[in-house]
C-alpha positions in Angstrom: 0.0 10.4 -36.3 0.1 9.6 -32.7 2.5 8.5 -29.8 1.9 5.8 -27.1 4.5 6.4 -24.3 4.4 3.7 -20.8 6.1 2.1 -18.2 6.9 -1.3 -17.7 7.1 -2.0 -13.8 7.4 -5.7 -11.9 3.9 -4.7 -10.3 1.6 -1.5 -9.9 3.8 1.1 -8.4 6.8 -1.4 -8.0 9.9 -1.3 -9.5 10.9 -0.3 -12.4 11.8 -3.4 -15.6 14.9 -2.3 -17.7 15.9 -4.0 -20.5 12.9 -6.0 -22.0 11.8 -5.9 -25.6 8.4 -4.5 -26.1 6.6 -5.4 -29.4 3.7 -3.6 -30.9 0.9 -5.1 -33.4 -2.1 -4.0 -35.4 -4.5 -5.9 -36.2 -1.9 -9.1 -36.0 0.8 -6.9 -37.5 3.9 -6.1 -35.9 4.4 -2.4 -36.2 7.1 -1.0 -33.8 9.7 -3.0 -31.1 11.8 -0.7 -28.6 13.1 -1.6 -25.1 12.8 -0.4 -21.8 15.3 2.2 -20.4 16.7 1.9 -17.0 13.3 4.0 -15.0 11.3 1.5 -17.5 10.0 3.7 -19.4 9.0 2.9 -23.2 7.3 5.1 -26.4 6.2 4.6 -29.7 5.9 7.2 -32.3 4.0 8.0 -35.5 1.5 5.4 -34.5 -2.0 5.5 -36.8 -5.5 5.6 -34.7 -6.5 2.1 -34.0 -6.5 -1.2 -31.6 -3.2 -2.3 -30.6 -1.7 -5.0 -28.8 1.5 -4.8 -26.6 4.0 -7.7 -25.6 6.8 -7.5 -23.1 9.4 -10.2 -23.1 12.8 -10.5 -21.2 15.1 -13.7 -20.6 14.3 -14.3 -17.0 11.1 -13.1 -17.2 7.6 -14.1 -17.3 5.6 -12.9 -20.3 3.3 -9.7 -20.2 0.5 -8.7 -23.1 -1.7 -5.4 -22.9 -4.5 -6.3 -25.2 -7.1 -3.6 -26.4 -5.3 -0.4 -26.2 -6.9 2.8 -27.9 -4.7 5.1 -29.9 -5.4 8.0 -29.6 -8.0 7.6 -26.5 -5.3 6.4 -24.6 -2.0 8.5 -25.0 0.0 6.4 -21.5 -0.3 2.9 -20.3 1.4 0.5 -17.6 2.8 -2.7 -18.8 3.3 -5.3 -15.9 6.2 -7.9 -15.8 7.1 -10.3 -13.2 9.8 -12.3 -12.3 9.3 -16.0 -13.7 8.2 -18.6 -11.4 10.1 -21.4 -13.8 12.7 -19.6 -16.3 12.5 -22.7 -18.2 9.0 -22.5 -18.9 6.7 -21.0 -21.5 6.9 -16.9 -21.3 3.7 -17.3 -23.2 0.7 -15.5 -21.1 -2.7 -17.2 -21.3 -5.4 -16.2 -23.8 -9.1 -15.4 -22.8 -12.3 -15.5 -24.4 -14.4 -13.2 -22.4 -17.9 -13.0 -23.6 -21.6 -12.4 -21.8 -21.9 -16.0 -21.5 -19.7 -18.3 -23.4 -21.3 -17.2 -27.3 -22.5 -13.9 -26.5 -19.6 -10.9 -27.2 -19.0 -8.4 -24.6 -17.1 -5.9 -26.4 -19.6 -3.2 -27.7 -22.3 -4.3 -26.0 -24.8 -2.1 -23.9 -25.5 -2.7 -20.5 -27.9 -1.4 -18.1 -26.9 -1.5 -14.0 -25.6 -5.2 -14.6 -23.0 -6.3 -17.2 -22.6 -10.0 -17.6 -19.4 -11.8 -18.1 -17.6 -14.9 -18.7 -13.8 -15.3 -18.7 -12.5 -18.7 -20.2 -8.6 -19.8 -20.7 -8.4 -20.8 -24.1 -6.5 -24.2 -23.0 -5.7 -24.9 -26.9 -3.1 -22.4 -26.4 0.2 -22.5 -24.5 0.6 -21.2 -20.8 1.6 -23.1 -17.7 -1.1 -24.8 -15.3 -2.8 -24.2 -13.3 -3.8 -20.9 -13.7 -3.2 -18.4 -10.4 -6.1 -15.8 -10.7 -8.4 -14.2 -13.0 -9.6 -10.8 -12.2 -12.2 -8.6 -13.4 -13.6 -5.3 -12.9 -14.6 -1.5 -14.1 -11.5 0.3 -15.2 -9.4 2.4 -12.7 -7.1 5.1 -14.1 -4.2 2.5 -15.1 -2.0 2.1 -11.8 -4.2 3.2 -9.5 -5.6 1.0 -6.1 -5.9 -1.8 -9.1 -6.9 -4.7 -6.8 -7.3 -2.9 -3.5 -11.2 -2.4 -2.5 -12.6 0.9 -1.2 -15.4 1.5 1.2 -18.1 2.2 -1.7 -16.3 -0.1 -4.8 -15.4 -3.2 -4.8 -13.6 -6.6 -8.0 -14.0 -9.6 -8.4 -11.2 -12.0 -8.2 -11.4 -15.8 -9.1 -8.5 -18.2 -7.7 -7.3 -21.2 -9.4 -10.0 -21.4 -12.2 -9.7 -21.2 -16.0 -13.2 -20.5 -16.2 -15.2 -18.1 -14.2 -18.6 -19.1 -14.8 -21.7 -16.5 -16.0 -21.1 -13.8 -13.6 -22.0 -10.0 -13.4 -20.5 -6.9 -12.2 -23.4 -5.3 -10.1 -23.7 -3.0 -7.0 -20.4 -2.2 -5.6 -18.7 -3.3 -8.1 -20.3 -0.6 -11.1 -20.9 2.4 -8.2 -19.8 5.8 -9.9 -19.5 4.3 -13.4 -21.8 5.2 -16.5 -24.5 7.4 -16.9 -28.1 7.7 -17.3 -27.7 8.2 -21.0 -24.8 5.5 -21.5 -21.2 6.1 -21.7 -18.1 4.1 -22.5 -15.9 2.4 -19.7 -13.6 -0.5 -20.0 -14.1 -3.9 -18.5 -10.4 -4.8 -17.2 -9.7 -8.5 -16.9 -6.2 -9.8 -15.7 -4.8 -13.1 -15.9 -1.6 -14.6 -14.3 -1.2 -18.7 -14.9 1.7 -20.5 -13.1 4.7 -18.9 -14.3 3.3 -15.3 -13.6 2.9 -14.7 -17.1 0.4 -12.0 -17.3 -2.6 -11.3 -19.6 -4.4 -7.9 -19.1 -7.5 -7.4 -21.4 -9.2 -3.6 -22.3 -12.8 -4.3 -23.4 -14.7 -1.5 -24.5 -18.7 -1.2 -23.9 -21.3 1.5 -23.3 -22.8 1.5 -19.6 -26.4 3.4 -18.7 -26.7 3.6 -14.8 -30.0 4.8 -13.9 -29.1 5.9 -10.0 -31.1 8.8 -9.1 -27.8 10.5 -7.6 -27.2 11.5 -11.4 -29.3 14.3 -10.6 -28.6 15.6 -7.1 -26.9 19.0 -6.1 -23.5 17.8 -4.4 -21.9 19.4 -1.6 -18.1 19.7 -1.3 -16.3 16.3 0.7 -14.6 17.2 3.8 -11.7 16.4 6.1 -10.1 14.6 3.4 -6.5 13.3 4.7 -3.9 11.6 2.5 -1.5 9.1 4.4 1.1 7.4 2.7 2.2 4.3 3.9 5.7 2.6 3.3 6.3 -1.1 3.7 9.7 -2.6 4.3 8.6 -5.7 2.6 7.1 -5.7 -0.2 3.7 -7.8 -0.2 0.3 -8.2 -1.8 -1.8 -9.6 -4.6 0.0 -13.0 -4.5 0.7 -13.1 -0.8 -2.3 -12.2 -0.1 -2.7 -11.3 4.0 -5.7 -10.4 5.7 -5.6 -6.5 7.1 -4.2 -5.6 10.1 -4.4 -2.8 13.1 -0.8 -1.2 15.0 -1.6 1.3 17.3 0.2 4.5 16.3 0.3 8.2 16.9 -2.0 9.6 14.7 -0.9 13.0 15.4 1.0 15.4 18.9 -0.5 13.5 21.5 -2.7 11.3 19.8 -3.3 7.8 19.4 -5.3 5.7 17.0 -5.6 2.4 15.0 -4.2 2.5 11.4 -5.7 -0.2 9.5 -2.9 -1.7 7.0 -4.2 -3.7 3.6 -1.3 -5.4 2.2 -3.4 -6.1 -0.9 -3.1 -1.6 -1.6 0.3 -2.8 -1.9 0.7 -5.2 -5.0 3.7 -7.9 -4.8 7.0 -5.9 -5.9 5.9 -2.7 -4.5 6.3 -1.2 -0.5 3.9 2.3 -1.4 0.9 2.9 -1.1 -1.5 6.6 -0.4 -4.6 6.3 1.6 -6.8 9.3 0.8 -9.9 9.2 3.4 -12.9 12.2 3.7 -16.1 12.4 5.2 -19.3 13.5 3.2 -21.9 14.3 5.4 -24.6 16.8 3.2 -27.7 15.1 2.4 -27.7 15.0 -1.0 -25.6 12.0 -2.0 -22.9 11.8 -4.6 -23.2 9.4 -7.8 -19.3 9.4 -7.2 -16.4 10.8 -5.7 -13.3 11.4 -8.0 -9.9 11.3 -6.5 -7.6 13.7 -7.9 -4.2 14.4 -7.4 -1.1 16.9 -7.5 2.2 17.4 -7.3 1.9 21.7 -7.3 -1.5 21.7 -5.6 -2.5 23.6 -8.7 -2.4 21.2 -11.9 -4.7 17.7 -11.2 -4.8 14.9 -12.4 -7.7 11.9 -11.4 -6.5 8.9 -10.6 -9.5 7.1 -8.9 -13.2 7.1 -9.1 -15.5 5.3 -6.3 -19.0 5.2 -5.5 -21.1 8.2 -4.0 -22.2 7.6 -0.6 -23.0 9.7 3.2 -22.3 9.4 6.0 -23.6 11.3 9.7 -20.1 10.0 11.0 -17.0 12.0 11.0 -14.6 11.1 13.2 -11.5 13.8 14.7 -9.2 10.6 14.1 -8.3 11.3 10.3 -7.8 7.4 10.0 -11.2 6.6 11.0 -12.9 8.6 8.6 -15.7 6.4 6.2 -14.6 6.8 3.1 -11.3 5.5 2.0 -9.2 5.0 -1.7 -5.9 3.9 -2.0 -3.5 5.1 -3.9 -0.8 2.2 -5.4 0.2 4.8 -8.6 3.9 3.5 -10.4 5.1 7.4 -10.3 4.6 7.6 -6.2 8.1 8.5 -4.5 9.1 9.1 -1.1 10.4 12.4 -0.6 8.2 14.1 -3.2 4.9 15.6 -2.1 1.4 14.9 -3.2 -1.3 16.9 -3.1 -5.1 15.0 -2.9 -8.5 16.2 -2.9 -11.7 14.2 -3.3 -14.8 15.2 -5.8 -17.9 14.7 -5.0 -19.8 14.4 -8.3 -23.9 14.7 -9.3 -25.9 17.0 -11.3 -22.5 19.2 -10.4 -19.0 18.5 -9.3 -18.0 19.9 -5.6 -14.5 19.9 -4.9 -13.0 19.4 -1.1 -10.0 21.0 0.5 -6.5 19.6 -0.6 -4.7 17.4 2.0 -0.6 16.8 1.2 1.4 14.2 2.2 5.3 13.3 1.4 5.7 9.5 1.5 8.4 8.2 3.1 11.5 6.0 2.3 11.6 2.4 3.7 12.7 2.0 7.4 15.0 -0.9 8.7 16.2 -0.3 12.9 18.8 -2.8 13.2 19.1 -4.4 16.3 22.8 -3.7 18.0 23.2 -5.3 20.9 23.0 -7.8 22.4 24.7 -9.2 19.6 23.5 -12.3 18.1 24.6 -15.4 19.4 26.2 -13.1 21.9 27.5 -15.3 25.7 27.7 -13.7 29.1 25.3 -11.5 29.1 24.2 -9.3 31.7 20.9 -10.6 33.4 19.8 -7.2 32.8 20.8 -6.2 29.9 20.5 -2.9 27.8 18.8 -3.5 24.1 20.1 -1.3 22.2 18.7 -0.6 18.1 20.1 1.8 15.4 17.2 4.7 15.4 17.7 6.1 11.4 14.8 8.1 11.8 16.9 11.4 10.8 18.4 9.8 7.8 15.2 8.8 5.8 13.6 12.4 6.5 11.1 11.3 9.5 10.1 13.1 12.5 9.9 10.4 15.0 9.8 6.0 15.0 7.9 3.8 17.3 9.0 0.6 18.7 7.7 -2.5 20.6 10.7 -4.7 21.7 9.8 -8.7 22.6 12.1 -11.1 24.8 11.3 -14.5 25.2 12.9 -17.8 26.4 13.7 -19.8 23.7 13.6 -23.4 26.0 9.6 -22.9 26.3 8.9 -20.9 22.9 5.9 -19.0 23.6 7.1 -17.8 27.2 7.4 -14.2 26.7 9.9 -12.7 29.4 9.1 -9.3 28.7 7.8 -6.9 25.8 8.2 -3.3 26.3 5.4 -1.3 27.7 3.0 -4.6 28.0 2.5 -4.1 24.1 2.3 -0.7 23.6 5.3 1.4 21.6 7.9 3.4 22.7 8.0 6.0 20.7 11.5 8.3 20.1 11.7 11.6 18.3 15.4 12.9 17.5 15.0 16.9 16.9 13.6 18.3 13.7 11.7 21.7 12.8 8.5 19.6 12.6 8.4 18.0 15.6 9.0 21.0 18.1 11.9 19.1 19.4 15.5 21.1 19.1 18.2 19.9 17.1 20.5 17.5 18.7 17.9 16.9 21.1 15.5 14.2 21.7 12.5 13.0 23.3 10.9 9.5 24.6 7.7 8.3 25.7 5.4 5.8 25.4 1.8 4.7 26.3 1.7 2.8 29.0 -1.0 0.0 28.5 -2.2 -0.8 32.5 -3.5 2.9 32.6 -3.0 3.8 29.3 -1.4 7.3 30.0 1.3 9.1 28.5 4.7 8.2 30.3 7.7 10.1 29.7 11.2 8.3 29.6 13.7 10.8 28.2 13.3 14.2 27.7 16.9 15.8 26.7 16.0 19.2 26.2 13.5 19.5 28.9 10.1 20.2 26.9 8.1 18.0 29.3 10.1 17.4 32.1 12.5 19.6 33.0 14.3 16.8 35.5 15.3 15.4 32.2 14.6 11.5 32.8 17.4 9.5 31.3 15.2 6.5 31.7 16.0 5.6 28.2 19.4 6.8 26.7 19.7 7.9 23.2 23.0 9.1 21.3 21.8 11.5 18.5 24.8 11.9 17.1 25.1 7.9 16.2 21.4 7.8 16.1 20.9 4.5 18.2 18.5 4.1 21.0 19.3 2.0 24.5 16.3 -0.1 26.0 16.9 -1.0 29.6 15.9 -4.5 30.6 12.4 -3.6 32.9 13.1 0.3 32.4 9.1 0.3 32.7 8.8 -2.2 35.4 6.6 -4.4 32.9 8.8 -7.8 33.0 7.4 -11.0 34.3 10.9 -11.3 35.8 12.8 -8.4 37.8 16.2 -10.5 36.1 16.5 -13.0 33.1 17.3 -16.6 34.5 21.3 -17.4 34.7 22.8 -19.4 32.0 19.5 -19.4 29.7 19.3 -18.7 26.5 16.4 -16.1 24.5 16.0 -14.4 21.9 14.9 -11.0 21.5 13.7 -8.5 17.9 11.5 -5.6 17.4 7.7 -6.7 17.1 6.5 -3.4 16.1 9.0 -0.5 14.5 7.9 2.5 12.0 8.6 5.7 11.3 6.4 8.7 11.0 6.3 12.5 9.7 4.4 14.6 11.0 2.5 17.7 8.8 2.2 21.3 10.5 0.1 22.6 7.8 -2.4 20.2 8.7 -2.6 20.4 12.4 0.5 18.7 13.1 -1.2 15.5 11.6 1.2 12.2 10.5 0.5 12.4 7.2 3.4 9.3 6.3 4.2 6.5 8.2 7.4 3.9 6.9 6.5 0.5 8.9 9.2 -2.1 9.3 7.3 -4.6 10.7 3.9 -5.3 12.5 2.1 -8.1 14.7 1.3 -11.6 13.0 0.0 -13.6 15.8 0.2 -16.2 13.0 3.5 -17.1 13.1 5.4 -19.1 16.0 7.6 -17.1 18.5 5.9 -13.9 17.9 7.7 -13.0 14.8 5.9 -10.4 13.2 7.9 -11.0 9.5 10.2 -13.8 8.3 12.7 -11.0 7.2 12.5 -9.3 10.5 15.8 -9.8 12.4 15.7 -12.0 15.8 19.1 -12.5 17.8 19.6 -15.2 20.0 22.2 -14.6 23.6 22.5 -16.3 26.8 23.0 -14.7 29.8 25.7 -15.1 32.5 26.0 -16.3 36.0 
């Protein structure tokens, strides 16, 4: 006999779901029920080998069915469950008839370099219109970068359809799967209709690639670096936003672009780990495995993308070719991972490890001026809570923006012409004292280093006070023009603006590897979307008017 163990989570590597009843059935037969504890987990005992379906169901809750699960094959699986759109609705999750082509079955079948599909919402059954999105692609270890492409793999993602069509999985979308010989792998295809009630399908086939890179003699991957990245607010698969760049250290006196994907981060979740390496042999991998540790001694794979090369290897870790993230359930800040990348032919090569320790999620609130605050000095000082020593970080970054609310888009000032400011209260990985601190920004006209405060004389021994800081209550002061930047030497008398941080993260900071920032926590980041300059509805804006 056999045990199925899981986690039910409100999204890959989002929170855990307490509470709801999970139902298990053979063959149409209910065999087990259990509930979720409080971390979500769930487990089923003395289960016979077979096909089993698994239903999650919760007042409150949209509906969630796992459907094609191996026993014993599969030993752990992740159950999403969402928040309901409508609590009044149908929990009921859609069902699919996925074939080749509408009569043709899929499960079983045999496929050479192409596999044909068709996904159709059985609409005889009850779910709630329209549907959302249908996904489909080759299975990733359960929880990992689920809907988040890579720079060699790639899914396929329909929007507001109950039927997809004929369609195949090809290229990109099949690199580092089968073998010459024919192997099994799973088609995953997902389904969320109105309500968020999910449907998540396992359909077994065999799978014969015939890429020559079967065959070649693999060299190890290098310069892999593992980044985890923090979000404040959690976004992602159904709020879907296109990338974005912030301009951030990327190590000691180092500056780079870090691209952020907010679909790595699925709704419900704020974590994600971007693993990137450079293969630059000549033969070329038929994949690279992604494998990861928490003793940098016991591994465990959690992603497989296609094989490629690549001349290019850049110093800057985040420009490095090839990419996979990391949106696992079990990731937690403060706990360190261990990654390395295997490049995989005729023979498997394995790469260095690279470590990162994710960080918590990092809000700076914004002090004073206060909002809605009268009198204010035509200069005034901005001063923001700086928590950078509470969540375990070796430094944060800021961009403070100031404009007049009478003309909207009339920005008075924006520190360091849009570059950030970046403060770093002592820690034993920064090279900064205890109960010391340190300042300094880029500044964009020349773009060179500029230091503002330098407590315990490290880089200026004159000690500029340009910006204060107060370690002990961890807040930062911004002087109005401290950089000489404004459009205005004063704010206008008796007018009223509004000021927030555009730009604020946190980052840590890895002496093992070269004093590389191997985590960054971002609070909030450029949208030149939205009106006013407001990077993210949830970031804080005060309002004040100034004096005489």
């Amino acid at each position: 006999m056999h045990t199925l163990s899981g986690t039910l989570v409100s999204e890959y590597a989002g929170a855990p779901v307490a509470g709801s009843t999970l139902k298990l059935y053979r063959e149409g037969n209910l065999v087990a029920t259990t509930q979720s504890g409080a971390d979500g987990s769930f487990s089923f005992t003395t289960l016979a080998p077979g096909v089993y379906r698994l239903e999650a169901q919760q007042p409150g809750m949209a509906g969630s069915v796992l459907e094609g699960i191996r026993v014993p094959e599969m030993t752990s699986v992740t159950l999403i469950q969402r928040q309901a759109f409508d609590a009044t609705a149908t929990t009921t999750p859609p069902t699919l008839l996925i074939t080749q082509d509408g009569t043709q079955s899929l499960e079983g079948g045999t496929f050479t370099n192409t596999i044909p599909f068709r996904v159709q919402v059985d609409t005889t059954k009850d779910y709630v219109r329209p549907m959302r999105y249908i996904y489909v692609a080759l299975g990733r270890t359960p929880g990992s970068a689920f809907i988040t492409n890579s720079a060699t793999w790639t899914r396929q993602v329909f929007s507001n359809v109950e039927d997809t069509g004929n369609r195949a999985l090809s290229g990109a979308n099949v690199a580092g799967f089968g073998s010459a010989s024919g192997e099994t792998v799973y088609v995953e295809v997902v389904a969320y209709d109105f309500n968020l009630n999910r449907s998540h399908y396992l359909i077994p086939i065999t799978f014969k690639n015939t890429s020559a890179n079967q065959n070649n003699n693999v060299s190890s991957p290098t310069r892999v670096a593992a980044t985890a990245i923090t979000l404040s607010q959690a976004v992602g698969f159904f709020s879907v936003k296109s990338p974005t760049t912030l301009k951030v250290p990327v190590a000691k006196g180092t500056m780079g672009e870090l691209t952020l994907d907010p679909e790595a981060v699925p709704e419900g979740s704020n974590l994600y780990v971007e693993v990137r390496w450079c293969y630059t042999a000549t033969a070329t991998p038929f994949a690279f495995d992604i494998e990861r540790s928490t003793d940098g001694t016991n591994w465990t794979r959690v992603g497989t993308v296609g094989g490629a090369r690549s001349s290019s290897c850049p110093d800057n870790p985040l420009d490095r070719p090839f990419f996979f993230r990391d949106a696992s359930p079990d990731l937690t800040p403060g706990q360190t991972y261990y990654y390395r990348v295997v490049a995989r032919g005729a023979n498997r090569a394995e790469s260095q490890a690279s470590s990162t320790t994710p960080l918590p999620p990092f809000f700076a609130p914004l002090l004073s001026p206060a909002d809605e605050s009268t009198g204010v000095s035509r200069t005034p000082d901005f001063t923001i809570g700086h928590p950078q020593l509470g969540i375990g970080a070796d430094g944060a970054a800021y961009n403070l923006v100031l404009w007049d609310t009478l003309t909207g888009d009339n920005v008075a000032w924006q520190s360091l012409a849009g570059y950030n400011l970046l403060v770093e209260f002592g820690t034993p990985d920064n090279g900064i004292p205890s109960g010391e601190a340190l300042v300094y920004g880029f500044h964009r006209p020349t773009n060179g280093v500029v230091f503002f405060t330098d407590t315990a004389g490290i880089v200026d021994p004159t000690k500029p006070n340009r910006v204060p800081v107060d370690v002990t209550q961890g807040t930062v002061s911004i002087p109005y023009n401290f950089d000489g930047l404004a459009q205005l030497p004063a704010l206008q008398a008796l007018r009223s603006y509004a000021w927030q941080l555009y730009v604020a993260y946190a980052y840590k900071y890895n002496p093992q590897e070269n004093y590389r920032i191997s985590a960054y926590s971002i609070q909030t980041w450029p949208n030149t979307a939205t009106p006013f300059r407001i990077s993210r509805t949830e970031t804080q804006v005060f309002d004040f008017t100034t004096g005489q």
